[in-house]
C-alpha positions in Angstrom: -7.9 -20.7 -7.7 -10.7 -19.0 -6.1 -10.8 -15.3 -5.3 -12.3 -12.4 -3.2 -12.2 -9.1 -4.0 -12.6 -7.1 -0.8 -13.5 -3.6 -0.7 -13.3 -1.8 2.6 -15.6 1.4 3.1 -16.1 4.3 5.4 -19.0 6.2 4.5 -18.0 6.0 1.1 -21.6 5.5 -0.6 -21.2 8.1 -3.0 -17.7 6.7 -3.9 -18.9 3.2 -4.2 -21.8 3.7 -6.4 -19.4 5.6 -8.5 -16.9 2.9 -8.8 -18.2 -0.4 -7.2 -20.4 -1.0 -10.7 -17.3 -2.0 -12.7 -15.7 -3.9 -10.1 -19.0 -6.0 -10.0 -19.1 -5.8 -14.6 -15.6 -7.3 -14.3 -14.9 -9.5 -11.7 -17.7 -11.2 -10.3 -19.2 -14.8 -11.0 -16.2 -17.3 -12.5 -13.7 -14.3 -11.8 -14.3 -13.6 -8.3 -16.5 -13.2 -5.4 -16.7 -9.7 -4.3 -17.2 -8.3 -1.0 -17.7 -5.1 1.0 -16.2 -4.9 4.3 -18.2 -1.9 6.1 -16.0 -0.1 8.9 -19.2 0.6 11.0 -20.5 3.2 8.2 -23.0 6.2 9.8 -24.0 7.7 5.7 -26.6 5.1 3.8 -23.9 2.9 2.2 -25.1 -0.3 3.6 -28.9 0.2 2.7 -27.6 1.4 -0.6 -25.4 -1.4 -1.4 -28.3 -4.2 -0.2 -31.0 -1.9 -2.6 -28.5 -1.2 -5.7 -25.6 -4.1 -5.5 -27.5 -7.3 -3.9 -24.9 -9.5 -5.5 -22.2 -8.0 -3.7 -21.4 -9.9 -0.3 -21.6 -7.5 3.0 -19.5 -7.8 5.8 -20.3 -5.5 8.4 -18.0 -4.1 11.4 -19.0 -2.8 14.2 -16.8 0.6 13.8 -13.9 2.6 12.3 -11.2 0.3 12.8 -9.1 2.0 10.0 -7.4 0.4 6.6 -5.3 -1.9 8.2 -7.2 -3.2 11.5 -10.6 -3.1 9.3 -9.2 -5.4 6.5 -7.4 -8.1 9.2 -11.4 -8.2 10.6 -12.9 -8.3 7.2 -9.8 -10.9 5.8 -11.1 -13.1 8.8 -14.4 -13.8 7.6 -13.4 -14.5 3.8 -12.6 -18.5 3.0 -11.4 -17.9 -0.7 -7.5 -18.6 -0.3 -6.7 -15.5 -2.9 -7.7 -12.1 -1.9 -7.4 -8.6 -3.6 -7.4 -5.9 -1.4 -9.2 -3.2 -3.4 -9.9 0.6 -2.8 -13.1 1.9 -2.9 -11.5 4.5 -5.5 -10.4 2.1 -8.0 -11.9 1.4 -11.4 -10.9 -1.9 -12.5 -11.0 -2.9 -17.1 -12.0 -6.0 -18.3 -10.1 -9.0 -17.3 -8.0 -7.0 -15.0 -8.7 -10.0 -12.2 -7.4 -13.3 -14.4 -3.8 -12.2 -15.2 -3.1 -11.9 -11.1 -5.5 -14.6 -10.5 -3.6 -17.1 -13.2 -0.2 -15.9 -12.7 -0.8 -16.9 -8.8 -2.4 -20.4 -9.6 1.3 -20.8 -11.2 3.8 -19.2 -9.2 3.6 -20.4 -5.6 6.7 -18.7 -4.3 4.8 -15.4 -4.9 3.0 -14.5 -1.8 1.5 -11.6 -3.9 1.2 -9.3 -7.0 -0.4 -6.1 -8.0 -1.4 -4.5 -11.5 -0.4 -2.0 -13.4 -2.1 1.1 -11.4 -2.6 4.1 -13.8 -4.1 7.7 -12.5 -8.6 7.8 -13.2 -7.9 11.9 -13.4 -5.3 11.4 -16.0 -6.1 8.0 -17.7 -2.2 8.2 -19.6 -0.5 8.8 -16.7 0.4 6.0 -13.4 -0.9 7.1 -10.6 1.0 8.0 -7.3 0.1 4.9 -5.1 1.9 2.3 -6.6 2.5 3.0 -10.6 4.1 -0.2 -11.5 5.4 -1.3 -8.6 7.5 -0.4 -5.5 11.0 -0.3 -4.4 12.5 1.5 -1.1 15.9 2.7 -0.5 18.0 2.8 2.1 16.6 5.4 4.1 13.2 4.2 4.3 11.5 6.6 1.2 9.1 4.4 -1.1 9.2 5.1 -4.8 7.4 3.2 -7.7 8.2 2.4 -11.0 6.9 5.0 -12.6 6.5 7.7 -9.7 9.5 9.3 -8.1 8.5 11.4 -4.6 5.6 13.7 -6.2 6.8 13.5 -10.2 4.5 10.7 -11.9 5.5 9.9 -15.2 2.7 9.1 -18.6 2.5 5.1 -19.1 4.0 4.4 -22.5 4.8 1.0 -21.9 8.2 1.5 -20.5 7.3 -0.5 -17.6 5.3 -3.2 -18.8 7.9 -6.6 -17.7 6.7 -8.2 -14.9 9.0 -7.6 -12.2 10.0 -8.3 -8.2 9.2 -5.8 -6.6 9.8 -4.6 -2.6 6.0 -3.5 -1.9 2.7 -4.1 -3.6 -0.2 -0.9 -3.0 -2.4 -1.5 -0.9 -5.1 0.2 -3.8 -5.0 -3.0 -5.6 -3.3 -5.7 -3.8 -3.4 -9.3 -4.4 -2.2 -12.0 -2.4 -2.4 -15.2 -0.6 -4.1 -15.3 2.5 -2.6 -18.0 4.4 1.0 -16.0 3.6 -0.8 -12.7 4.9 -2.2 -14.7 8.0 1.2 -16.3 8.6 2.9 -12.7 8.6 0.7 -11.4 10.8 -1.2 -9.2 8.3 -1.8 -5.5 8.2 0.0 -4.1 11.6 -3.3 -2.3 13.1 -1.2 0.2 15.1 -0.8 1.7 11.8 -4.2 2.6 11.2 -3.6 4.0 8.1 -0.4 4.6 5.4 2.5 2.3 5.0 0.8 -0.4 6.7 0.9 -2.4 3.3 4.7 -1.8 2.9 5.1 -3.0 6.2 3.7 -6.4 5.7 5.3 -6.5 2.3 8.7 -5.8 3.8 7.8 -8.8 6.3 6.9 -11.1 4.1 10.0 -10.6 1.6 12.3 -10.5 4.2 10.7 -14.1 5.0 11.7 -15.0 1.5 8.5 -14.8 -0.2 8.1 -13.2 -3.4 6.5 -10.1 -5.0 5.7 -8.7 -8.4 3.5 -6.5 -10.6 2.1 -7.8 -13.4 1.1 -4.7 -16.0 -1.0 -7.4 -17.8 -3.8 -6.1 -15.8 -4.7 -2.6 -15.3 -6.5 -0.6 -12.7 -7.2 3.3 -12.4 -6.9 4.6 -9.2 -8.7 8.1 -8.0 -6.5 9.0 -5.2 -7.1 10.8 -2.0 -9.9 9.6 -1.4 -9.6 9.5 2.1 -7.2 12.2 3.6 -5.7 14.8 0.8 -1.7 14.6 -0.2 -1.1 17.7 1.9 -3.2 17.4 4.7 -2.0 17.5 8.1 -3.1 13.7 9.4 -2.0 12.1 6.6 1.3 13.6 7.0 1.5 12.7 10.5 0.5 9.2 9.8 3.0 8.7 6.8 6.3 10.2 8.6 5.1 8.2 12.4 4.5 5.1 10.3 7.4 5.3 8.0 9.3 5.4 11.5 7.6 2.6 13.2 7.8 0.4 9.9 12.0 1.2 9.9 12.0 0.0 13.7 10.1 -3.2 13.1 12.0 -4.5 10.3 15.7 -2.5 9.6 18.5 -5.3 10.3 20.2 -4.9 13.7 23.8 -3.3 11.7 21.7 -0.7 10.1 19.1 0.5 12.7 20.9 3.0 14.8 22.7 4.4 11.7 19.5 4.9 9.8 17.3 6.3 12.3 20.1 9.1 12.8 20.0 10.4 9.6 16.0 9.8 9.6 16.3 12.2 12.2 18.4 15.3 10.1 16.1 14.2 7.0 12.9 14.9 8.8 14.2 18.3 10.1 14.9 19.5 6.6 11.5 18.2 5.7 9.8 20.3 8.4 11.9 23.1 7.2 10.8 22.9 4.0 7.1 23.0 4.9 8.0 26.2 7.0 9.4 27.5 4.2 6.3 26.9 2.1 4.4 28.4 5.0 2.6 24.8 5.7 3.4 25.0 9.8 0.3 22.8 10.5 2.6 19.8 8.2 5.5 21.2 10.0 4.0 20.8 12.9 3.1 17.1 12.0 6.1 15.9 11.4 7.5 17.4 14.7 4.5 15.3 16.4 5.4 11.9 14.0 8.9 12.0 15.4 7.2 12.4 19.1 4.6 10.0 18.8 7.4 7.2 17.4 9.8 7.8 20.6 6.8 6.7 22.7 6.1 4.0 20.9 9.1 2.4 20.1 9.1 0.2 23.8 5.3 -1.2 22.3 7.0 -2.6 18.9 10.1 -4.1 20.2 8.3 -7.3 20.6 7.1 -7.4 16.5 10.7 -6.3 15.8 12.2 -9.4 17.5 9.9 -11.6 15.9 10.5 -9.8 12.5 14.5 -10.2 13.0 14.1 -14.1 14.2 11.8 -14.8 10.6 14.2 -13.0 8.5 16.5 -14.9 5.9 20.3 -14.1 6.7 20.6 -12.0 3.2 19.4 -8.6 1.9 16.1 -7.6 -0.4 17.4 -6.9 -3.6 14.2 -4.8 -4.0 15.3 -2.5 -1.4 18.2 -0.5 -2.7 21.4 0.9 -1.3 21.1 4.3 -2.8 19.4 7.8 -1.4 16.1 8.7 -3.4 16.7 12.2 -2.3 20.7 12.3 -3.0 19.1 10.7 -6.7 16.0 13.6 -7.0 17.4 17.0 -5.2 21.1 16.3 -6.4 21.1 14.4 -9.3 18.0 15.8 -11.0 17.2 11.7 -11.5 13.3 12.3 -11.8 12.1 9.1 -13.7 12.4 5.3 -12.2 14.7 4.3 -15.5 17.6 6.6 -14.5 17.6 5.1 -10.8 17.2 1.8 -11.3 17.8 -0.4 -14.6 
C-alpha cells in the first residue's frame, strides 16, 4: 500500500532542517513519498527546502490556514491512499513507517493507527501528545496511555500491546484517506488543538477502528508551536474541547455534560487565579464565550455526526471522571485507570 508522509510547516525552517533529515533517512523511496505542505511561509523554508531537501515533494499554500484547514488543502493534493500526518517536530527511527504501513495493508476495518510516541527531551519517557495512545472520559478530558493530565510516565514497555484506542495524535498520525475524506476531515473551525480527536471521535462513532501500534516509535519535541501554558493555546484547547463535545456527545448526554463542563471549567479558572496565571484565567472565561456563539454554526455537523453514528457506545471512551481518578484518587498512571 502506498504512502505519504505529509509535513505541514509555518515558518518552521529551522525546525525542519533539524528534524526533516531523518524523516527523509527513514521513510522515503519504497517506504514512502514524503511531502511538505507550506502554510504560506514568510522565513526561507521553501528556498531552503528546494536548496537542501530536493527530494522532498512541496506543496505550497497560499497562507496560514492553521493545523487542521492547512492539512484538508495539503491532503487534497496527495493521491497515495495512506497518509501520515507528521509534525514538523518529530524525529522518526528506522522502520518506524512499515509496521503502520503493513499493519494497514492487513486490517481494513482500521481507519487509522499511530506509533508509539516517546518524548525527544527525555528519550525514556512518552511524550505528552499521544504516549501510546488515547482514551477520553466522560467529561470530555483526553488522557493517553502513558500520560495522565500533565504526569508522563518513563516507557518500560508496559504499554507495548497493540491496542483500540479512542484518538490517534495528530503528531504522528496514520490513516486512510478515503475514511478521512468520507468523515469530513480535520474540522477547520478548529484551527488548531483537538481537531484530530474530533475526527477520531467521528470516525469511531461511525464504526471504524483505531489503534497504536508501539512496533514503531517516534520522538516528539513538543510545543513547538504555542507553549503548554500560553494563553492561545489554552483558549483554543478549552473552546475546542467544547465545540468537539457539541458536535459529537449523544443526544441523552449532551445537556448533562455540558453542565458540569460548566462548574469544571470554573474551578479550572480558579485554579489559574490561584497560581496567579489571570491571562489563562482569562482564556478560559473567553473559551466558554467564544463556544456560546458558536454553538448555532455547528448544529448542522452535529446532526450529521448523530445521523452517521452506530446506535451503541465507544468502548474507548470511558464512563469514569479523569479528574475524580487524579485529584481524589491519587490514580496518576494509565494502568490504575484502565486495565
Amino acid at each position: 500500500m502506498s504512502c505519504a508522509v505529509v509535513i505541514l510547516n509555518w515558518n518552521g525552517c529551522e525546525m525542519l532542517q533539524r528534524f526533516l533529515p531523518s524523516v527523509v533517512k527513514y521513510s522515503g523511496t519504497e517506504e514512502g513519498v514524503i511531502y511538505v505542505a507550506d502554510n504560506g511561509s514568510t522565513d526561507d523554508s521553501v528556498a531552503m527546502l528546494r536548496r537542501e531537501f530536493p527530494t522532498v515533494k512541496l506543496i505550497l499554500l497560499p497562507e496560514n490556514y492553521g493545523f487542521a484547514e492547512g492539512y484538508n488543502r495539503a491532503l487534497a493534493q496527495v493521491e497515495e491512499p495512506l497518509v501520515v500526518l507528521l509534525n514538523s517536530d518529530v524525529e522518526v527511527t528506522p522502520h518506524w513507517l512499515a509496521p503502520l504501513r503493513d499493519y494497514m495493508a492487513t486490517h481494513p476495518e482500521v481507519t487509522a493507527c499511530q506509533p508509539k510516541i516517546r518524548s525527544y527531551m527525555q528519550k525514556e519517557c512518552f511524550e505528552y501528545a499521544g504516549a501510546a495512545g488515547g482514551f477520553m472520559d466522560s467529561y470530555g478530558y483526553p488522557f493517553c496511555r502513558g500520560r495522565i493530565l500533565n504526569v508522563v510516565e518513563k516507557d518500560e514497555g508496559q504499554y507495548d500491546s497493540i491496542v483500540p484506542i479512542f484518538w490517534a495524535t495528530g503528531a504522528a498520525l496514520c490513516i486512510r484517506k478515503a475514511d478521512y475524506e468520507a468523515a469530513g476531515g480535520l474540522d477547520g473551525r478548529f484551527f488548531a488543538h483537538m481537531e484530530e480527536i474530533d475526527l477520531c471521535w467521528r470516525l469511531r462513532a461511525r464504526g471504524r477502528k483505531i489503534v497504536c501500534l508501539p512496533q514503531s516509535v517516534v520522538y516528539h519535541l513538543g510545543g513547538g508551536t504555542l507553549q503548554k501554558e500560553n494563553p492561545r493555546k489554552t483558549f483554543l484547547n478549552f473552546r475546542n474541547n467544547l465545540l468537539m463535545l457539541y458536535k459529537n456527545l449523544p443526544d441523552e448526554e449532551l445537556k448533562r455534560v455540558l453542565r458540569i463542563r460548566t462548574l469544571l471549567d470554573a474551578l479550572a479558572a480558579l485554579n489559574y487565579l490561584i497560581k496567579g496565571e489571570w491571562r489563562n484565567a482569562q482564556a478560559i472565561w473567553r473559551a466558554r464565550k467564544e463556544f456560546a456563539q458558536l454553538r448555532k454554526e455547528f448544529k448542522e455537523s452535529r446532526e450529521e455526526n448523530q445521523r452517521a453514528a452506530l446506535p451503541q457506545p465507544i468502548p474507548e471512551r470511558t464512563t469514569r471522571c479523569i479528574l475524580w481518578s487524579y485529584y481524589l484518587q491519587g490514580k496518576r498512571r494509565f494502568s490504575q485507570i484502565l486495565r
